[in-house]
DRENPA-165037 format. One record per atom (N, C-alpha, C, O): residue number from 1; residue in one letter; x, y, z. Coordinates in steps of 0.1 Angstrom, whole numbers. Example, Ala and Ser with C-alpha at 12.3 -4.5 7.8 and 13.67 -1.06 7.14 Angstrom:
+-----+------+-------+-------+-------+
| seq | type |     x |     y |     z |
+-----+------+-------+-------+-------+
|   1 |    A |   132 |   -57 |    78 |
|   1 |    A |   123 |   -45 |    78 |
|   1 |    A |   132 |   -33 |    78 |
|   1 |    A |   142 |   -33 |    85 |
|   2 |    S |   128 |   -22 |    71 |
|   2 |    S |   137 |   -11 |    71 |
|   2 |    S |   129 |     0 |    79 |
|   2 |    S |   134 |    11 |    80 |
+-----+------+-------+-------+-------+
***
This chain:
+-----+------+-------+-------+-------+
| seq | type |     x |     y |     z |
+-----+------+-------+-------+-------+
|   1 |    X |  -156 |   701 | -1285 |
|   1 |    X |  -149 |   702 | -1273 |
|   1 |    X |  -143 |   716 | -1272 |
|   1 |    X |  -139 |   722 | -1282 |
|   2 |    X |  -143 |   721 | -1259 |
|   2 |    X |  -138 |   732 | -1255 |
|   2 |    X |  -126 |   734 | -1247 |
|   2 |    X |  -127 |   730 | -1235 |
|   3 |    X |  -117 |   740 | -1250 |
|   3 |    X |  -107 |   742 | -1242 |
|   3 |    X |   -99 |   755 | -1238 |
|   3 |    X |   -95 |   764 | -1246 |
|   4 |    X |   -97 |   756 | -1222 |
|   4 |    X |  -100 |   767 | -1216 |
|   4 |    X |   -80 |   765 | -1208 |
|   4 |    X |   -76 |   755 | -1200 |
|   5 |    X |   -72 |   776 | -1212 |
|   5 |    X |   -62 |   773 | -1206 |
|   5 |    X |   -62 |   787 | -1197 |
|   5 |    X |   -67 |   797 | -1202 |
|   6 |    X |   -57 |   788 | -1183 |
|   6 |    X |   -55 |   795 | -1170 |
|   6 |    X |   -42 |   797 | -1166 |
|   6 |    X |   -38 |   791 | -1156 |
|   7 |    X |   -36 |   805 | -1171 |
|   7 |    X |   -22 |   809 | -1165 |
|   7 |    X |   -19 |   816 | -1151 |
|   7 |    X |   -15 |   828 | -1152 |
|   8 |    X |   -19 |   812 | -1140 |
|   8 |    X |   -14 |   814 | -1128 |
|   8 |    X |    -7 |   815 | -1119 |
|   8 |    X |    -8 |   809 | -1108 |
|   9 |    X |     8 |   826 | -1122 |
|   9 |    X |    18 |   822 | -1119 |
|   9 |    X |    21 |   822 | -1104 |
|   9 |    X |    33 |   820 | -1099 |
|  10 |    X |     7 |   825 | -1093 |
|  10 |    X |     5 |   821 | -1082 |
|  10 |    X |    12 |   809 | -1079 |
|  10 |    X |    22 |   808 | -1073 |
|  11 |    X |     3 |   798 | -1085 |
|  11 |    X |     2 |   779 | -1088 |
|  11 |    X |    15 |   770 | -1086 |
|  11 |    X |    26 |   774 | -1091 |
|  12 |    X |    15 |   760 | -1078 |
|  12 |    X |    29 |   757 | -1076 |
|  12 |    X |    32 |   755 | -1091 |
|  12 |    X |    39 |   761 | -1100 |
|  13 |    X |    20 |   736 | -1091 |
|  13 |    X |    20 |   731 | -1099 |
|  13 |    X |    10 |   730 | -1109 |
|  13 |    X |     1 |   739 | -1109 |
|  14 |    X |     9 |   721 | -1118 |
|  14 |    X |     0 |   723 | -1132 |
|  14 |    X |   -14 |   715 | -1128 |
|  14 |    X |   -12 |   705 | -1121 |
|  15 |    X |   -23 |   717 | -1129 |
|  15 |    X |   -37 |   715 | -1124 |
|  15 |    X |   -45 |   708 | -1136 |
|  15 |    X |   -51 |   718 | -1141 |
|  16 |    X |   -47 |   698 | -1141 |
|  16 |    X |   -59 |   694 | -1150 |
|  16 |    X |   -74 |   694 | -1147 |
|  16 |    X |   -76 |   686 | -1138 |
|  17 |    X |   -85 |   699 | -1151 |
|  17 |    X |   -95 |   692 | -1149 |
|  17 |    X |  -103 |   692 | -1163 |
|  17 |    X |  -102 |   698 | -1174 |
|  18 |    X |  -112 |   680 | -1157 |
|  18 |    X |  -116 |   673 | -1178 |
|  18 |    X |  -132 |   678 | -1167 |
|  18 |    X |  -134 |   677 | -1155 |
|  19 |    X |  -140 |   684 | -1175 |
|  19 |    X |  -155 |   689 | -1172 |
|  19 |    X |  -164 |   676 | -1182 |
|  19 |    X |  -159 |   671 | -1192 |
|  20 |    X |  -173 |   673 | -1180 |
|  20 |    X |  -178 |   668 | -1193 |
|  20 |    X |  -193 |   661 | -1188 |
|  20 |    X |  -193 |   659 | -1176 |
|  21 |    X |  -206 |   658 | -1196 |
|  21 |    X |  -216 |   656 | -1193 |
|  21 |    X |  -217 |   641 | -1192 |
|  21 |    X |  -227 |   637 | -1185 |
|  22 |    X |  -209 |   632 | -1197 |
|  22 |    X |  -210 |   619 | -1190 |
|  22 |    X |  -194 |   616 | -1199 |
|  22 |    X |  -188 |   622 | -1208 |
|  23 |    X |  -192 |   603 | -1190 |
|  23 |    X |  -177 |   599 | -1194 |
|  23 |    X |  -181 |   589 | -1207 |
|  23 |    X |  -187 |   578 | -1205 |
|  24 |    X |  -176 |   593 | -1221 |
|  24 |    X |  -174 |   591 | -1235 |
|  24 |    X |  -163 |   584 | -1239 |
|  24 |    X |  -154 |   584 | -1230 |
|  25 |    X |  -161 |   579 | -1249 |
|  25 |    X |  -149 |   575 | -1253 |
|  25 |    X |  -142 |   586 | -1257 |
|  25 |    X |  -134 |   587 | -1248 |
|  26 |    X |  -141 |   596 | -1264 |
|  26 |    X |  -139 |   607 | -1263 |
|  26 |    X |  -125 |   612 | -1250 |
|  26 |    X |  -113 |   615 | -1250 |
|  27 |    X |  -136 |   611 | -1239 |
|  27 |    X |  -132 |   618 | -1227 |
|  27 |    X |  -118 |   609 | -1222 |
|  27 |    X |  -108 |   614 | -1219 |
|  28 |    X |  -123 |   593 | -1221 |
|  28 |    X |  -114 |   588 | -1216 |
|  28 |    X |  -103 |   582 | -1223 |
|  28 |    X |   -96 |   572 | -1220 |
|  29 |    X |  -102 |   590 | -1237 |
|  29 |    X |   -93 |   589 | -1244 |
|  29 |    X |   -81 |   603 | -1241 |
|  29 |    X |   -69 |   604 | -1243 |
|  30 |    X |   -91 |   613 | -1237 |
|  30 |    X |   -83 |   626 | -1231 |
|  30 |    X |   -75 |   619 | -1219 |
|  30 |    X |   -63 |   618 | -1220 |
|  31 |    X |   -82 |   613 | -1205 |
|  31 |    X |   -80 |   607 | -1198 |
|  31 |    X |   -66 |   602 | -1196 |
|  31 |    X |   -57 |   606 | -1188 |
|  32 |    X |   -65 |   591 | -1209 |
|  32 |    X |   -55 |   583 | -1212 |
|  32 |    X |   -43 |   588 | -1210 |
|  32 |    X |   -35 |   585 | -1201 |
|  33 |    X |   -43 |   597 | -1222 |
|  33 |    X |   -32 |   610 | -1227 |
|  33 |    X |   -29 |   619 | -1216 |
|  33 |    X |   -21 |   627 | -1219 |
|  34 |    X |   -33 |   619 | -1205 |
|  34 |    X |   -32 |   630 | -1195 |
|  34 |    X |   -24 |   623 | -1185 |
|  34 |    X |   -14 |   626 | -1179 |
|  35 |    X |   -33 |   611 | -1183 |
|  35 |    X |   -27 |   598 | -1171 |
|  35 |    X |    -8 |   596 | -1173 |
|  35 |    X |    -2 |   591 | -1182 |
|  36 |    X |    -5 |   600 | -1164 |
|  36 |    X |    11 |   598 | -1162 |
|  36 |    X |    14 |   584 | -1157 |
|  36 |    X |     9 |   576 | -1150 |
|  37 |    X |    25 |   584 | -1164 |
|  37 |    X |    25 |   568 | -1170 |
|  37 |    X |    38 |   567 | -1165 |
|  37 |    X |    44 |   578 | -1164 |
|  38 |    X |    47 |   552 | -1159 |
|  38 |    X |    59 |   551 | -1155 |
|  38 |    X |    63 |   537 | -1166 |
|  38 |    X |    56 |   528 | -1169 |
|  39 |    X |    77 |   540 | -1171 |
|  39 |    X |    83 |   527 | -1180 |
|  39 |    X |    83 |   516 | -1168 |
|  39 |    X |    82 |   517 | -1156 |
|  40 |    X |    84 |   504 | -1179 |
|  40 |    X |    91 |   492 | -1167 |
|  40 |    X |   101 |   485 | -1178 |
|  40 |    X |   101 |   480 | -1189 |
|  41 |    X |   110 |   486 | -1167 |
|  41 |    X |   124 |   478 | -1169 |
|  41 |    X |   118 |   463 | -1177 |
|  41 |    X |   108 |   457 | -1173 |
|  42 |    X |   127 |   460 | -1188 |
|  42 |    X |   122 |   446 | -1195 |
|  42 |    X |   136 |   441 | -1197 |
|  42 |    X |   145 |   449 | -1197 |
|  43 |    X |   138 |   429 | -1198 |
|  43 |    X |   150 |   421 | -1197 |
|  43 |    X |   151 |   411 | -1206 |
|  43 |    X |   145 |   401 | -1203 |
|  44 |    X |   161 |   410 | -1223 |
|  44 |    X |   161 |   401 | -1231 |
|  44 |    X |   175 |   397 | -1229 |
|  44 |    X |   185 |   405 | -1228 |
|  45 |    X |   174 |   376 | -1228 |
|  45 |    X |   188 |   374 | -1228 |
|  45 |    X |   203 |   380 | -1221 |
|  45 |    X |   215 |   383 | -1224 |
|  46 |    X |   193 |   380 | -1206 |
|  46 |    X |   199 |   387 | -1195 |
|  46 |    X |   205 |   403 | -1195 |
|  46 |    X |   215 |   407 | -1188 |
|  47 |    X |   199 |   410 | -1203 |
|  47 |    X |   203 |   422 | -1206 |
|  47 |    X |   191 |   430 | -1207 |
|  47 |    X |   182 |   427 | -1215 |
|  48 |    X |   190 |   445 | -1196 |
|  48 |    X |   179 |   452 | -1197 |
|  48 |    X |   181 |   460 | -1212 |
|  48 |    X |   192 |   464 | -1216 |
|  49 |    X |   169 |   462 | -1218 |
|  49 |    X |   167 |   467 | -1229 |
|  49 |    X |   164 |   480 | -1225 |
|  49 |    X |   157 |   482 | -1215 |
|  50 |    X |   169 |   494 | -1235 |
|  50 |    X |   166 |   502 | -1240 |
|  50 |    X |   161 |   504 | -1246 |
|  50 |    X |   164 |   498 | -1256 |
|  51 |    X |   149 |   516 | -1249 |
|  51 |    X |   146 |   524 | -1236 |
|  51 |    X |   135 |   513 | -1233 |
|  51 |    X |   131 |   504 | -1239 |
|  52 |    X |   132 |   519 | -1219 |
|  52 |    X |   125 |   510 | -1209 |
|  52 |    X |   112 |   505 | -1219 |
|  52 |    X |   110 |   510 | -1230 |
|  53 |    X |   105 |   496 | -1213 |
|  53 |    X |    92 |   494 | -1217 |
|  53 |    X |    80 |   506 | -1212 |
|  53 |    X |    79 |   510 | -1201 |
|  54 |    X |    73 |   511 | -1224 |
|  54 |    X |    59 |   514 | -1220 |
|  54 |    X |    51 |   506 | -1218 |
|  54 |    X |    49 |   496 | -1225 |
|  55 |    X |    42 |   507 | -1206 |
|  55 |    X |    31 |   500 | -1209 |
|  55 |    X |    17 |   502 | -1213 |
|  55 |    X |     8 |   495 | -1210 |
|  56 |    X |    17 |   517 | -1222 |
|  56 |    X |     5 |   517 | -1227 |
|  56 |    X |    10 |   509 | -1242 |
|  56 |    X |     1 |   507 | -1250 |
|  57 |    X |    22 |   506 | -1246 |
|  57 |    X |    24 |   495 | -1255 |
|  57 |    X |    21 |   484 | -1254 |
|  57 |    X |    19 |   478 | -1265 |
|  58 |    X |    19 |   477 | -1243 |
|  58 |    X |    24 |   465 | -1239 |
|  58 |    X |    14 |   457 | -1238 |
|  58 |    X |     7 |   460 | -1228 |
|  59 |    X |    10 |   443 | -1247 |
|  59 |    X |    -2 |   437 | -1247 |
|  59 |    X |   -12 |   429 | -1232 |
|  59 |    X |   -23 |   427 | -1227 |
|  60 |    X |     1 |   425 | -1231 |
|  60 |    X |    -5 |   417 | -1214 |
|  60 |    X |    10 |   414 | -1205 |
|  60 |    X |    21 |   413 | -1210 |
|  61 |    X |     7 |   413 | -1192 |
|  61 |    X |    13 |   403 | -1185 |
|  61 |    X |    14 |   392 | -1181 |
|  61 |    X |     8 |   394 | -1170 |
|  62 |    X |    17 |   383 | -1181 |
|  62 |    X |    18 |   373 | -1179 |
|  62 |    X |    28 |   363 | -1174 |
|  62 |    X |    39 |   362 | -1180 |
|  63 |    X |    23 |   353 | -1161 |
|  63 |    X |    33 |   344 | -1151 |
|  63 |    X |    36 |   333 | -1161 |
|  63 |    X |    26 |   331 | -1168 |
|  64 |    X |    48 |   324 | -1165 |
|  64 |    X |    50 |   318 | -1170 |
|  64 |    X |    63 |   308 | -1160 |
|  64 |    X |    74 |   312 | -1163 |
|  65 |    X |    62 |   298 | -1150 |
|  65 |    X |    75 |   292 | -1146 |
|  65 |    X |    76 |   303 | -1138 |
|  65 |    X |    83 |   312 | -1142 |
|  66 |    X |    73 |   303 | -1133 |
|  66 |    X |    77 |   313 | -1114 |
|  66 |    X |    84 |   327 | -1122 |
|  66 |    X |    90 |   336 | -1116 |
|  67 |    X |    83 |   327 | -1135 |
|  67 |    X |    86 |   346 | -1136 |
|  67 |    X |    74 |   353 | -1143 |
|  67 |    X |    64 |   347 | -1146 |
|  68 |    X |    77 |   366 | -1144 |
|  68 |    X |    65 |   376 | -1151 |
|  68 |    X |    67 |   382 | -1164 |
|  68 |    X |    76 |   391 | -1163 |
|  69 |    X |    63 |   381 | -1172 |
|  69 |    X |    68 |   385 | -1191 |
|  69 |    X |    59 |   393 | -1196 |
|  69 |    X |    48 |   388 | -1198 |
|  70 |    X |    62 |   404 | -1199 |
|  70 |    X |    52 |   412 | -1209 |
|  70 |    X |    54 |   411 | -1223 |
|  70 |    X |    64 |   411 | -1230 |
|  71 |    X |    42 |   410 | -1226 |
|  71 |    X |    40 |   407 | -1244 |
|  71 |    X |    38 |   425 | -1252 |
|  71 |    X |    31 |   435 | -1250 |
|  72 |    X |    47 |   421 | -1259 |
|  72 |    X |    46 |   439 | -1265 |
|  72 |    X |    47 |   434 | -1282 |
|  72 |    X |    56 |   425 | -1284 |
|  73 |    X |    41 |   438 | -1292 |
|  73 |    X |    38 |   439 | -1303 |
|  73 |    X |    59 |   430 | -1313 |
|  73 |    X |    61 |   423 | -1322 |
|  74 |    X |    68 |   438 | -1300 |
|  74 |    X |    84 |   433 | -1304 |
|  74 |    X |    85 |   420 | -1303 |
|  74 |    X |    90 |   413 | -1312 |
|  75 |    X |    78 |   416 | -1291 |
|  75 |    X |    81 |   406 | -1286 |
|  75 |    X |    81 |   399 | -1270 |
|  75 |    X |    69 |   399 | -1268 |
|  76 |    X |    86 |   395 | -1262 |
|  76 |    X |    85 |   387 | -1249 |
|  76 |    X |    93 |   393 | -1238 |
|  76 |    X |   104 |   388 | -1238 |
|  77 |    X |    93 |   401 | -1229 |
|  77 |    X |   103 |   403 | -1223 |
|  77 |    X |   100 |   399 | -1207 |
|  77 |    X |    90 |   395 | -1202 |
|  78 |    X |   112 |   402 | -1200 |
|  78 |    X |   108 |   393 | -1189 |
|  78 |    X |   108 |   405 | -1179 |
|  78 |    X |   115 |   415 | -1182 |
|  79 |    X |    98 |   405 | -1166 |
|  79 |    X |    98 |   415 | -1157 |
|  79 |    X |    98 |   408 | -1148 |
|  79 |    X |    92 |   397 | -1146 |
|  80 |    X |   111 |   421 | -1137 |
|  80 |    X |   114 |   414 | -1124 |
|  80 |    X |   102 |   422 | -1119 |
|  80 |    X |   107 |   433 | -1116 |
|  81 |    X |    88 |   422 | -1117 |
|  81 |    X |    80 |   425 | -1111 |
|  81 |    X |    69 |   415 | -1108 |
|  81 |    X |    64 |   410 | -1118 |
|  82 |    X |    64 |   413 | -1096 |
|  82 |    X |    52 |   405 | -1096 |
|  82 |    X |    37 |   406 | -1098 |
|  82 |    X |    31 |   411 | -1089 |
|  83 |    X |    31 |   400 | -1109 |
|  83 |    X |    19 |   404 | -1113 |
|  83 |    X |     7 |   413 | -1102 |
|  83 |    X |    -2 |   420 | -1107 |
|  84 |    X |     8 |   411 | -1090 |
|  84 |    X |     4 |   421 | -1079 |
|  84 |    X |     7 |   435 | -1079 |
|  84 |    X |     0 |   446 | -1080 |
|  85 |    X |    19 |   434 | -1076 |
|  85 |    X |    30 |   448 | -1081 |
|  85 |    X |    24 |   457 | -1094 |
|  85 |    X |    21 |   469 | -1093 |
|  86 |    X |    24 |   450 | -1106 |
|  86 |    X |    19 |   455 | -1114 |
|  86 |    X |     6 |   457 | -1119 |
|  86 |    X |     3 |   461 | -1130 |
|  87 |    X |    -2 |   455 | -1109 |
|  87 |    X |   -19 |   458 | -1110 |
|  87 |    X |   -17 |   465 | -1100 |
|  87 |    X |   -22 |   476 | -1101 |
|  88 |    X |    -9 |   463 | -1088 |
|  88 |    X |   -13 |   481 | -1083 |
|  88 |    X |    -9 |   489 | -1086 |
|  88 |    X |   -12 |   499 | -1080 |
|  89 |    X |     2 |   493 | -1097 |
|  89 |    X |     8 |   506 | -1097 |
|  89 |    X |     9 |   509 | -1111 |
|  89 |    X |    16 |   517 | -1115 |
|  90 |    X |    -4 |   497 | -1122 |
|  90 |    X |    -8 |   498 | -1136 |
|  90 |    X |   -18 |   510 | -1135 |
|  90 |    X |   -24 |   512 | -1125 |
|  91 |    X |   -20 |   515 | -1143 |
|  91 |    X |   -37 |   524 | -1144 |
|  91 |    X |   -50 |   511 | -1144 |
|  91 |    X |   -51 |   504 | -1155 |
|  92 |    X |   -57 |   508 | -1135 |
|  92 |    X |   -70 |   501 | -1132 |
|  92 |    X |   -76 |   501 | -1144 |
|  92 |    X |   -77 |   490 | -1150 |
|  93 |    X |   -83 |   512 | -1151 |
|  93 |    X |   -88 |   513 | -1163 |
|  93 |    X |   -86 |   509 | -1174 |
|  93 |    X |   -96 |   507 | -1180 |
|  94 |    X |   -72 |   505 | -1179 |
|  94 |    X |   -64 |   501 | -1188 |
|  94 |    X |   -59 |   487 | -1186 |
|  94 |    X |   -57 |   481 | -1196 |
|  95 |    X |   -55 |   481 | -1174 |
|  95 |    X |   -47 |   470 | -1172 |
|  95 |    X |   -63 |   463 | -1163 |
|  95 |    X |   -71 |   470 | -1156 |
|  96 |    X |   -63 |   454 | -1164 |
|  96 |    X |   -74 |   441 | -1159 |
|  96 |    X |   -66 |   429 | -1155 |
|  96 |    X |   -55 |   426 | -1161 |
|  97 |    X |   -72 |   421 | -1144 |
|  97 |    X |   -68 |   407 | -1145 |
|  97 |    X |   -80 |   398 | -1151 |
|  97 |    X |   -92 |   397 | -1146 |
|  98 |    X |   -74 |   391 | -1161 |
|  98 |    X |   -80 |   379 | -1166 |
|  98 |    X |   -81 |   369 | -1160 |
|  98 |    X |   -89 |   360 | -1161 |
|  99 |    X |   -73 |   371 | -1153 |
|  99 |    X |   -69 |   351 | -1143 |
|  99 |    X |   -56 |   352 | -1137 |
|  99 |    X |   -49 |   362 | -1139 |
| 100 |    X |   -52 |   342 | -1129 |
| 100 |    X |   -46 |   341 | -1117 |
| 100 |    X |   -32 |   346 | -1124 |
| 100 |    X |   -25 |   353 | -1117 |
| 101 |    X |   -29 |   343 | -1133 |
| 101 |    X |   -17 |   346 | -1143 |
| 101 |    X |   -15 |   354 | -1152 |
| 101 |    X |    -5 |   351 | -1160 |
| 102 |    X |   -23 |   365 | -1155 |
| 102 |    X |   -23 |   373 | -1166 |
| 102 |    X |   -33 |   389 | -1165 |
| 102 |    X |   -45 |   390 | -1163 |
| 103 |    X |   -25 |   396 | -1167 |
| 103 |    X |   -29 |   414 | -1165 |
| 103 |    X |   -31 |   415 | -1184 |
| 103 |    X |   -22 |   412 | -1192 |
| 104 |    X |   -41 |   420 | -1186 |
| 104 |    X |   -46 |   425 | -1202 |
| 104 |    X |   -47 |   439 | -1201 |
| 104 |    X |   -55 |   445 | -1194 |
| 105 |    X |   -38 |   445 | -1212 |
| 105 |    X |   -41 |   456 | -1217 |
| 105 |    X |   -58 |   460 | -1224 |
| 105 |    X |   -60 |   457 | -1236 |
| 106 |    X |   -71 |   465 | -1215 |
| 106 |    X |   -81 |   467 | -1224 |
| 106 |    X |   -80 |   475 | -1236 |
| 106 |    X |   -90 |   474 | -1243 |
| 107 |    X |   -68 |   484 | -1240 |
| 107 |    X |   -70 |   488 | -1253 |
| 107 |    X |   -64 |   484 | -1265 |
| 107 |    X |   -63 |   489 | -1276 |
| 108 |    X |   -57 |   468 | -1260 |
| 108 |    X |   -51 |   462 | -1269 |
| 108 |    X |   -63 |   451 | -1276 |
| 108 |    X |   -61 |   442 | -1284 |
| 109 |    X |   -73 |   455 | -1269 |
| 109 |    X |   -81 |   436 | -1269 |
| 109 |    X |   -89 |   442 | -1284 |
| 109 |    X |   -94 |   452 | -1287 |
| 110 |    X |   -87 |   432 | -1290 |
| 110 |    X |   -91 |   434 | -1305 |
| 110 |    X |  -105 |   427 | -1308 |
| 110 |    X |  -113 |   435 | -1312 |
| 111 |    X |  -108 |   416 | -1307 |
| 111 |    X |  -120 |   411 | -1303 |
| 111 |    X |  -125 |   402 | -1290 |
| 111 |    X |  -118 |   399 | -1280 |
| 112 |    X |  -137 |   401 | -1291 |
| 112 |    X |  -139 |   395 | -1275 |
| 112 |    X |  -149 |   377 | -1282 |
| 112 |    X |  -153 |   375 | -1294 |
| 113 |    X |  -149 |   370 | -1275 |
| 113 |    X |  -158 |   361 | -1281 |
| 113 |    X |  -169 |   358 | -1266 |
| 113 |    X |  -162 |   357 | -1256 |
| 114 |    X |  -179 |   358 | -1264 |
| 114 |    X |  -186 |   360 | -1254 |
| 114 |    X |  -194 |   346 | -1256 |
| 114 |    X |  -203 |   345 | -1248 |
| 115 |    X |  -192 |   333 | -1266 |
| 115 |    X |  -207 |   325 | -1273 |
| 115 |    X |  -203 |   312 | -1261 |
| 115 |    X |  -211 |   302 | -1260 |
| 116 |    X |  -191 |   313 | -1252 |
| 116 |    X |  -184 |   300 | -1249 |
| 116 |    X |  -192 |   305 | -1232 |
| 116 |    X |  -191 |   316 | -1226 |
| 117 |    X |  -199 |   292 | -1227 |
| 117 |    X |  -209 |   296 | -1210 |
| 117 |    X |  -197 |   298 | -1203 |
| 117 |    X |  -187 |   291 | -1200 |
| 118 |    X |  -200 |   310 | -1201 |
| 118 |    X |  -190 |   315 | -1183 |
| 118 |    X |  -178 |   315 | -1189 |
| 118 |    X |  -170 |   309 | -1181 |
| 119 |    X |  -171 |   320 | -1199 |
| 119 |    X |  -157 |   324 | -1202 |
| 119 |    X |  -159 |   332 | -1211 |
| 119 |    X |  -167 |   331 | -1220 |
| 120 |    X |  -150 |   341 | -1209 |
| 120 |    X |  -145 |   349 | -1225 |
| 120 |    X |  -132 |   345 | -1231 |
| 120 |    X |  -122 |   343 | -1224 |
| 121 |    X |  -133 |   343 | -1245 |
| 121 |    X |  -122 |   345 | -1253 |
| 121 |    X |  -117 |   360 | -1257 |
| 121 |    X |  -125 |   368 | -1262 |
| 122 |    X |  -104 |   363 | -1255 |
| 122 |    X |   -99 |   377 | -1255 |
| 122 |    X |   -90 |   371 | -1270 |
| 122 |    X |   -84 |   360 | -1269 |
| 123 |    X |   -89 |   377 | -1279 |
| 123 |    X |   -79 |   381 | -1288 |
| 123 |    X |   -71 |   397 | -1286 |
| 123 |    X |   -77 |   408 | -1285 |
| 124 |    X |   -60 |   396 | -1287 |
| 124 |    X |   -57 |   409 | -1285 |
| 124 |    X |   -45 |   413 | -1299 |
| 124 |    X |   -39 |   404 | -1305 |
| 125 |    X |   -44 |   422 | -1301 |
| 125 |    X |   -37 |   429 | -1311 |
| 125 |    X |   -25 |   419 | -1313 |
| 125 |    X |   -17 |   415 | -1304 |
| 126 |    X |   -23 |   415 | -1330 |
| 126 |    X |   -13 |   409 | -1332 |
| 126 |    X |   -16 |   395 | -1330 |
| 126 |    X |    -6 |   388 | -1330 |
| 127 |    X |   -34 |   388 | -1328 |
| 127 |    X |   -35 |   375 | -1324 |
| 127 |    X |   -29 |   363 | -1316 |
| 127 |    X |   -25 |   351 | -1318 |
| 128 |    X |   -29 |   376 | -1305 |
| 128 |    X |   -24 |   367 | -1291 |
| 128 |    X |   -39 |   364 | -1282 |
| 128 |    X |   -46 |   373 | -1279 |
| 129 |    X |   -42 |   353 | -1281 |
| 129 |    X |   -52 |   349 | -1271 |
| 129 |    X |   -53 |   343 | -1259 |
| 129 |    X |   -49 |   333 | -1255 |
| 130 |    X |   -61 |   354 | -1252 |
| 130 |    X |   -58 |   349 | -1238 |
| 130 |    X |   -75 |   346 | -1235 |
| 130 |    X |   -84 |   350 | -1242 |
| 131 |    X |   -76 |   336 | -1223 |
| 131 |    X |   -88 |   332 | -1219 |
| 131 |    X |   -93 |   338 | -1203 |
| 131 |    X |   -86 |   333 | -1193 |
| 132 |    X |  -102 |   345 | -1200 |
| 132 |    X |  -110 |   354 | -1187 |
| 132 |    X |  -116 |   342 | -1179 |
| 132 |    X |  -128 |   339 | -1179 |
| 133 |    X |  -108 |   337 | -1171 |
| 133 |    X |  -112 |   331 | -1162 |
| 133 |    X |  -122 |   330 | -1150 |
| 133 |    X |  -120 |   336 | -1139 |
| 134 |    X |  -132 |   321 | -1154 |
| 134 |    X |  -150 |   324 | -1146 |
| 134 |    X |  -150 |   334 | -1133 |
| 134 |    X |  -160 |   339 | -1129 |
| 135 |    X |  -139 |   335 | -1127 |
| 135 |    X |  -138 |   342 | -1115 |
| 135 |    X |  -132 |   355 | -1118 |
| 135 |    X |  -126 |   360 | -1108 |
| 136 |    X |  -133 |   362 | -1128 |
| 136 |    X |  -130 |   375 | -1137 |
| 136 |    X |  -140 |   379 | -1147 |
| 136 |    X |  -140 |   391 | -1150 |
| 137 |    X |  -150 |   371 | -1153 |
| 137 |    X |  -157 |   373 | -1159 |
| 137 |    X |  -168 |   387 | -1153 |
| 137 |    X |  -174 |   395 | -1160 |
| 138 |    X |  -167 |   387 | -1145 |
| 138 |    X |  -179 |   396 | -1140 |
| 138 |    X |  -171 |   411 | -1140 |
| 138 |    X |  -177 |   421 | -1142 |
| 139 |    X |  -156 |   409 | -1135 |
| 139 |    X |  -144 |   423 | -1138 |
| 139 |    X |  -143 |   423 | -1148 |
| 139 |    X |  -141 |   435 | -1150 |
| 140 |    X |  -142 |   418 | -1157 |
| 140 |    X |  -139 |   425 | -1174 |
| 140 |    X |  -154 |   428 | -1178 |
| 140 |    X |  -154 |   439 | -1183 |
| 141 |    X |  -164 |   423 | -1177 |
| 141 |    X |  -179 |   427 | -1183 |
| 141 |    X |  -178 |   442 | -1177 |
| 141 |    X |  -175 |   452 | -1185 |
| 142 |    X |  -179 |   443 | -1161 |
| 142 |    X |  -175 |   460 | -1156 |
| 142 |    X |  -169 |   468 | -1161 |
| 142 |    X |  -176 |   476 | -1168 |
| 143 |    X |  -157 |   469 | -1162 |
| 143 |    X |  -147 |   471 | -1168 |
| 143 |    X |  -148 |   477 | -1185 |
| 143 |    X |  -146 |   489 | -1189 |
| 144 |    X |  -154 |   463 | -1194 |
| 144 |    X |  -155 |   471 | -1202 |
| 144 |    X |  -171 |   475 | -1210 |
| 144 |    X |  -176 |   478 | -1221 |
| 145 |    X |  -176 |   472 | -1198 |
| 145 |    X |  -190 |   482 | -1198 |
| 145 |    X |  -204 |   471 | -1202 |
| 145 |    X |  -216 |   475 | -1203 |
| 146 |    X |  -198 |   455 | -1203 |
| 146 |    X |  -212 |   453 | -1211 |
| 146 |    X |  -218 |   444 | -1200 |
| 146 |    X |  -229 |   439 | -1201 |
+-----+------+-------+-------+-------+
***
């Protein structure tokens, strides 16, 4: 890899571009690291927690009883956001919906089981299992490339 820095005190602001001959794991691991990321408020035992949640931490989302809870390696927290909300303003790349009820982190997913017709089983980091609902199956294969 080569890297080429351009000082232009012309420039408002700071300018990224990734050059590259096809997009690699590699690349979209630069990608990641570059992608500006916003916390989300998490709420334990009616008290927001410090500091906010990341969610390149955070294993999945998920509707449980008319609220939205992110699973993070700590533990369960609850978000006043609605799983819509949070697929549009997640990174696409990184956050998937599995099903009507659940946003997956793809760089958390630890194994995949593919043997079960028309469903995936998702294991994700920490052996949390979630199940890709037949009407998703065709967005996570995209997604993650197979």
């Amino acid at each position: 890899m080569e890297l080429k820095v351009k000082i232009d005190p012309a420039l408002d602001t700071v300018t990224v571009t990734v050059s590259a001959p096809a997009e690699t794991p590699e690349v979209r691991e630069l990608l990641a690291l570059l992608t500006p990321w916003q916390p989300i408020p998490g709420w334990r035992e009616g008290k927001m927690v410090k500091p906010l949640l990341d969610p390149r931490e955070v294993l999945c989302f998920f509707a449980r009883e008319k609220e939205v809870f992110a699973l993070t390696p700590e533990g369960e927290y609850l978000v006043k956001l609605r799983l819509y909300e949070l697929e549009e303003t997640l990174d696409p790349k990184r956050f998937v919906r599995t099903s009507q009820s659940e946003l997956v982190n793809l760089r958390k997913v630890a194994a995949l089981d593919l043997s079960l017709t028309g469903t995936i089983k998702m294991t994700l980091a920490g052996g949390h299992v979630c199940w890709v609902s037949r009407r998703n199956v065709k967005n996570i294969k995209k997604a993650l490339g197979l």
